[in-house]
N, C-alpha and C positions, 0 to 999 in steps of 0.2 A: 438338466439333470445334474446332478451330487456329483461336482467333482473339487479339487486337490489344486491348492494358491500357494505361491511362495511367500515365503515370511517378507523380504520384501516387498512382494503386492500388498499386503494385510497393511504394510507398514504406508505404503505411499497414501491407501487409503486413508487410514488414520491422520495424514500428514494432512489433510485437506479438510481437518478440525482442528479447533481450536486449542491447544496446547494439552492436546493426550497424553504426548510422553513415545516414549519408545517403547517397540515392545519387549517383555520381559518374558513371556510364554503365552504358549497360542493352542490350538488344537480343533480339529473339527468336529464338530457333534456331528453323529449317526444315527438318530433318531427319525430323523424324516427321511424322504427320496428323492424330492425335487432339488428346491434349492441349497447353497452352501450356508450353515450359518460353523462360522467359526466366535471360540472364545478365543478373547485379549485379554491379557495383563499385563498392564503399563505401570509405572512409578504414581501416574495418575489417578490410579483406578480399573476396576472391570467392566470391561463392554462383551457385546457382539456384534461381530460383523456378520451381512446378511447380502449375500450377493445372491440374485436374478436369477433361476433360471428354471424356471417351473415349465412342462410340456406345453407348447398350444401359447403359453401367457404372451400380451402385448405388451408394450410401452404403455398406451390405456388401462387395461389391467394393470401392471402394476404400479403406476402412480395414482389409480384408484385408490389400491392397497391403504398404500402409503397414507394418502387423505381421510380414510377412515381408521387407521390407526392413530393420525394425531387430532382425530373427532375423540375416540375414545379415551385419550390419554385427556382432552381436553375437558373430558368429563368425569377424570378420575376415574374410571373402570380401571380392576386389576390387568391393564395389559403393562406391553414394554412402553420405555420410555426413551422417545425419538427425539436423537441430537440433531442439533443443526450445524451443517458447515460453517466456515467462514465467511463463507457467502449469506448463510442465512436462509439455508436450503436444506429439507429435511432428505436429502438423498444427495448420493454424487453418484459417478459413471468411473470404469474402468475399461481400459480395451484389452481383450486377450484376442479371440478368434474373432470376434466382432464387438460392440459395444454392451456393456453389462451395467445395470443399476444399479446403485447399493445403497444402503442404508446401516445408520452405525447407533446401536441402541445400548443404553445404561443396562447392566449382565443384572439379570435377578436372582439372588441367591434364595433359589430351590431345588429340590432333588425334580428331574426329570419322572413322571410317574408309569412309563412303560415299563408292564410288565411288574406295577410294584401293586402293592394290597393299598386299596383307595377307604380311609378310614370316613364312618358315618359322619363325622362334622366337616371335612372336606368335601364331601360330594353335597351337603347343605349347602355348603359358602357356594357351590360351584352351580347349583342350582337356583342360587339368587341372582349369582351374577350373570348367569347365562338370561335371567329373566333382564334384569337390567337390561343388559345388551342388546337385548329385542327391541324393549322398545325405545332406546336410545337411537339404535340405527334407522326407527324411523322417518329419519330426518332424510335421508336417502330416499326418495322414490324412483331414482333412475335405475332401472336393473342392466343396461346397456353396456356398463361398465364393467360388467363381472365376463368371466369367460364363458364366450357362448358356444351349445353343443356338447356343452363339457361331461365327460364318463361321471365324473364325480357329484354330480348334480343331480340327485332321482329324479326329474322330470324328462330326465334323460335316458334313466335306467334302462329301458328297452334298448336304447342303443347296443348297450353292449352284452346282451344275447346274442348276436353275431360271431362271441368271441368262445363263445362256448365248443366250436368247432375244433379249436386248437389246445381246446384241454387234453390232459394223456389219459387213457384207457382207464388208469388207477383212482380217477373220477369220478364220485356217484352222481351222471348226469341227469339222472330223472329227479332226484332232489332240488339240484339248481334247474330247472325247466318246471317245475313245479312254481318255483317262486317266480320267474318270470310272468308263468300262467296265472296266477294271483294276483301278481300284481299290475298286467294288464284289466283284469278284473275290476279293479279301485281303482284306475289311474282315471275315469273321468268323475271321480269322487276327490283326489288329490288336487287335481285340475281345478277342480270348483273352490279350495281354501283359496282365499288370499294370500298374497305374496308377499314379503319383504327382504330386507336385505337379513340375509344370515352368515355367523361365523363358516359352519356348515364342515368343520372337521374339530366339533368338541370330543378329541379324544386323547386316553390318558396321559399318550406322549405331549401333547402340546398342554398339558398342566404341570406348573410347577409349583411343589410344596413342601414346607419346612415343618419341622416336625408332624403337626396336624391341623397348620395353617394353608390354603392358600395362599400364593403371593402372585401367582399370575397366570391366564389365558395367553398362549403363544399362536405365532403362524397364522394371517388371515390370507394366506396365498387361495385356499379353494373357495373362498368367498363365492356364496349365490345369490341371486335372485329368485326365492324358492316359498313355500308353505314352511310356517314357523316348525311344525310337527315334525318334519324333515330334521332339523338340527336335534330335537329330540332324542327321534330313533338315534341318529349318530351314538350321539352320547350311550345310550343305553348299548347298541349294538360294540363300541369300543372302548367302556368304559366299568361298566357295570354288569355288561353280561361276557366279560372275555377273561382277563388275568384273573382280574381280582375277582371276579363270579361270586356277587352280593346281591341276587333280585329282589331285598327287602329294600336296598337300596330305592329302588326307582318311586316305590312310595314317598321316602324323603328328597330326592330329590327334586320329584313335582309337588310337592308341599310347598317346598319354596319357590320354585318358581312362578309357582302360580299366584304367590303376591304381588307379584308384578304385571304377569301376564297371561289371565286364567284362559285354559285351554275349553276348545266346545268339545260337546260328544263325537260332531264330524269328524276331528282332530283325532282323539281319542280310538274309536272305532278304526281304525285304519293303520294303527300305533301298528302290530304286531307284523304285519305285512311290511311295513317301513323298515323294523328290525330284519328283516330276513333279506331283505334288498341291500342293505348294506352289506350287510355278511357277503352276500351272492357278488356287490361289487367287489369287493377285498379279492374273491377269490380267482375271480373270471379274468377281475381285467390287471391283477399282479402279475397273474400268470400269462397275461398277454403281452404285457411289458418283458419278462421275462425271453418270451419268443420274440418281440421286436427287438428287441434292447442288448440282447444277451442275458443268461441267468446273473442274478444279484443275491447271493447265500442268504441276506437279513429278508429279501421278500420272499425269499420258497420256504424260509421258515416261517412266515406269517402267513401262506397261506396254509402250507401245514396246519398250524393255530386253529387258524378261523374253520379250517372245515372241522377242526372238534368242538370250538364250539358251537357253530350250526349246528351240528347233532345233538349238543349237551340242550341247547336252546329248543330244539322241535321236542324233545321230552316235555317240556312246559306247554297244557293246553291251553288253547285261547281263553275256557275260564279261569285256568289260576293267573293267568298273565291280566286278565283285567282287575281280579281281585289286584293286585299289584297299585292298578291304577285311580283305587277309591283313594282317594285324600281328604 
């Protein structure tokens, strides 16, 4: 979980690259909940540092990570760009309470897009390169390596209807039990897509953009081994149907994507149920972190969020939401 380094740990890190510089200013992004990623400014230039610490993650997992983000960097996709040590290692270790991973990447200068208005030619760019990234990671057929079990994973999503028990009264539970019951419904229709390795949390926080360019896909920490349609939904459920709330959007969005990687009707047909399971995870299992974890103010406002837009989202009937999805 998200927590708080000294400037000298930032520093000793950096000290175990090759001639960074000192630091000059630092600061933590708050944008995610797992791990820490801090910005550096050195004499050298701007990084990020990215230390470990996502729920559940391995040592496997996360050098998985790591190996698929310098596949994609080696293929020129809009992600970060991973330094090597001195050694010649795209990661080093730190020890605080026990041993920590880390990794130290060149800073992309974009605006964070939580919570910001996502403009029609950035959600194109972001819809090609999510096509890209599909079928690039096909190079991957081990799914063994992603976290298994995982809440964040729909194939898992049943899981956590379990967690529905420890929502508060102020709950609309038959809303969320509805969606479970739906999408137990499709789950041996989900089950039958094909699998591959997917990003599996394209959303607006881990996009960053300058003016109304792209410059890059952040965070493959939830990486799955899941049905492409899965990263989809993501997208749409926190990207396009949440801050920014543009449903013309998703027309454009699968226009491009689908040059790269055309989606079937199987796929398609089940789209609308995938959006609401996401929704349903955001809300079920924040709020379950929150009862394990202690509350965290930035997730009880996001599930606040998402149960408006869950209700803004069920106003859309299943036929306007497939008109949606003629391209």
């Amino acid at each position: 979980m998200r927590q708080e380094y000294s400037l000298s740990t930032l520093q000793e890190i950096l000290n175990q690259y090759l001639e960074l510089g000192k630091i000059k200013k630092h600061f933590l992004f708050t944008s995610g909940f797992e791990n820490s990623n801090y910005y550096v400014e050195t004499s050298q230039g701007k990084y990020v540092i990215k230390i470990f610490e996502g729920i559940g993650m391995s040592k496997e997992n996360i050098l998985f990570e790591i190996e698929v983000m310098a596949y994609c960097q080696e293929h020129k996709l809009k992600t970060p760009h991973l330094l090597t040590t001195k050694k010649g290692a795209y990661f080093t270790t730190i020890k605080s309470n026990e041993e920590k991973i880390v990794t130290v990447m060149g800073y992309i200068d974009g605006e964070n897009m939580l919570m910001k208005l996502l403009p029609d030619s950035v959600i194109a760019t972001v819809g090609e390169e999510a096509g890209k990234m599909d079928l690039k990671l096909q190079h991957f057929q081990d799914g063994s390596k992603t976290r298994q079990g995982y809440e964040w994973d729909m194939k898992n999503f049943l899981k956590v209807e379990k967690a529905l028990a420890v929502l508060p009264a102020t709950f609309d539970k038959k809303i969320l039990q509805n969606i479970f019951d739906n999408f137990r419904e499709i789950s041996p229709k989900f089950k039958a897509l094909a699998p591959g390795l997917i990003h599996n949390d394209l959303a607006a926080h881990n996009l960053l953009v300058q003016g109304e360019e792209l410059k890059g896909i952040i965070d493959f920490s939830d990486m799955a081994f899941s049905p492409y349609i899965q990263n989809i939904a993501i997208f749409l459920a926190q990207s396009i149907f949440s801050y920014s709330w543009k449903p013309h959007q998703t027309t454009i969005f699968l226009r491009e994507y689908q040059k790269h990687r055309p989606l079937s009707t199987e796929e398609l047909e089940i789209l609308y149920d995938l959006v609401l399971a996401r929704y349903a995870t955001i809300i079920v299992e924040f709020n379950r972190w929150n009862v394990d974890y202690g509350e965290d103010k930035q997730r009880t406002e996001y599930i606040k969020d998402y149960q408006a837009f869950l209700q803004k989202f069920l106003k859309i009937s299943r036929e306007e939401f497939a008109r949606l999805l003629e391209v």
